[in-house]
C-alpha positions as CSV (number, residue, x, y, z in Angstrom):
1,X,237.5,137.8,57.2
2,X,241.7,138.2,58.3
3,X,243.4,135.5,59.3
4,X,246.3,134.8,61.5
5,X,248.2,131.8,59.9
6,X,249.8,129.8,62.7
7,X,252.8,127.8,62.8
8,X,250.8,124.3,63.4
9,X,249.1,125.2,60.1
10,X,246.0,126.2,61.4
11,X,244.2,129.6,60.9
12,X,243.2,132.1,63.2
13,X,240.3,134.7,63.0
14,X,241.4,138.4,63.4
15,X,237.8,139.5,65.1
16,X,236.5,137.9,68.3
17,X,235.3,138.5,72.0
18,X,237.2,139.6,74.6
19,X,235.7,138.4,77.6
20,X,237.9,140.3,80.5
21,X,236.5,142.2,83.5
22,X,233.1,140.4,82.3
23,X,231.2,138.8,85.6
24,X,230.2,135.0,85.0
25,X,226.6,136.2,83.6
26,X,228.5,138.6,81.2
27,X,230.4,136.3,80.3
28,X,227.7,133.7,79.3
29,X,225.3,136.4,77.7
30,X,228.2,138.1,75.4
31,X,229.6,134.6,74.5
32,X,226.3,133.5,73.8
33,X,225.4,136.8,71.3
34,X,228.4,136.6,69.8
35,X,228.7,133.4,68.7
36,X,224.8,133.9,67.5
37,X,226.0,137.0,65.3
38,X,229.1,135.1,63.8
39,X,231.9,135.7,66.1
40,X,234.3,133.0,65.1
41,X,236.8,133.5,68.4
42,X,236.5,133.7,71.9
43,X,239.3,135.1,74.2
44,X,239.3,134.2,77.8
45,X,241.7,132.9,80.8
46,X,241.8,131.6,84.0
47,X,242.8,134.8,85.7
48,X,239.5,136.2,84.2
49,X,237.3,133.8,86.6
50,X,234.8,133.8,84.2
51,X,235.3,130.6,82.2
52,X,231.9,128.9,83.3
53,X,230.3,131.6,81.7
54,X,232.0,131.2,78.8
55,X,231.5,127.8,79.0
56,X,227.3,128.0,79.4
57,X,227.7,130.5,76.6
58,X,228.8,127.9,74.1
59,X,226.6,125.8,75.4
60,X,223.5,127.7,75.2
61,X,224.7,128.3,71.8
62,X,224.2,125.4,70.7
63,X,227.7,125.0,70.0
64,X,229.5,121.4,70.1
65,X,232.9,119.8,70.9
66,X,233.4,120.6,67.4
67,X,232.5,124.2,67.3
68,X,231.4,125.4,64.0
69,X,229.6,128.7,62.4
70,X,226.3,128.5,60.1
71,X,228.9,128.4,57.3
72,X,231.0,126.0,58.0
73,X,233.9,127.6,59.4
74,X,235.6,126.9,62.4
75,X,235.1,128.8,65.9
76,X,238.0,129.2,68.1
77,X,237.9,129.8,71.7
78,X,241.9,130.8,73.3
79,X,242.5,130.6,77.0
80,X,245.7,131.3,78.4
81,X,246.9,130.0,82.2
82,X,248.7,132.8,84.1
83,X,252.1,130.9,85.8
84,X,253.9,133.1,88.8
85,X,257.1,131.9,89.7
86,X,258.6,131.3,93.0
């Protein structure tokens, strides 16, 4: 697997799932498969209006505050908040 190497020193996974223009049910399912098959990242914002899917995703998953794969490694899920200004 790639990595990103961030400035804070952690390490980011090159492959995840992008969960835009998925519905709330999408959103869970795909989280969910992914993560089963391996998927160490998960993409999503608040402008997708999908992040309780993502959320029951995880959390069918199995997945805990602490979110890790069968070997060990670290799953990352990014959000991003969209800010308009006035």
């Amino acid at each position: 697997m790639k990595y990103f190497d961030l400035n804070n020193g952690e390490r980011m996974p090159m492959v995840g799932i992008g969960t835009f223009l998925f519905s709330p049910a999408e959103a869970e399912n795909s989280v969910y498969e992914a993560l089963m098959a391996g998927y160490p990242l998960i993409d999503t914002a608040n402008a997708y209006m999908n992040e309780r899917g993502v959320g029951r995703g995880i959390k069918r998953s199995g997945g805990k505050r602490e979110l890790k794969l069968p070997s060990g490694e670290r799953k990352i899920a990014v959000g991003r908040i969209i800010c308009g200004f006035v």
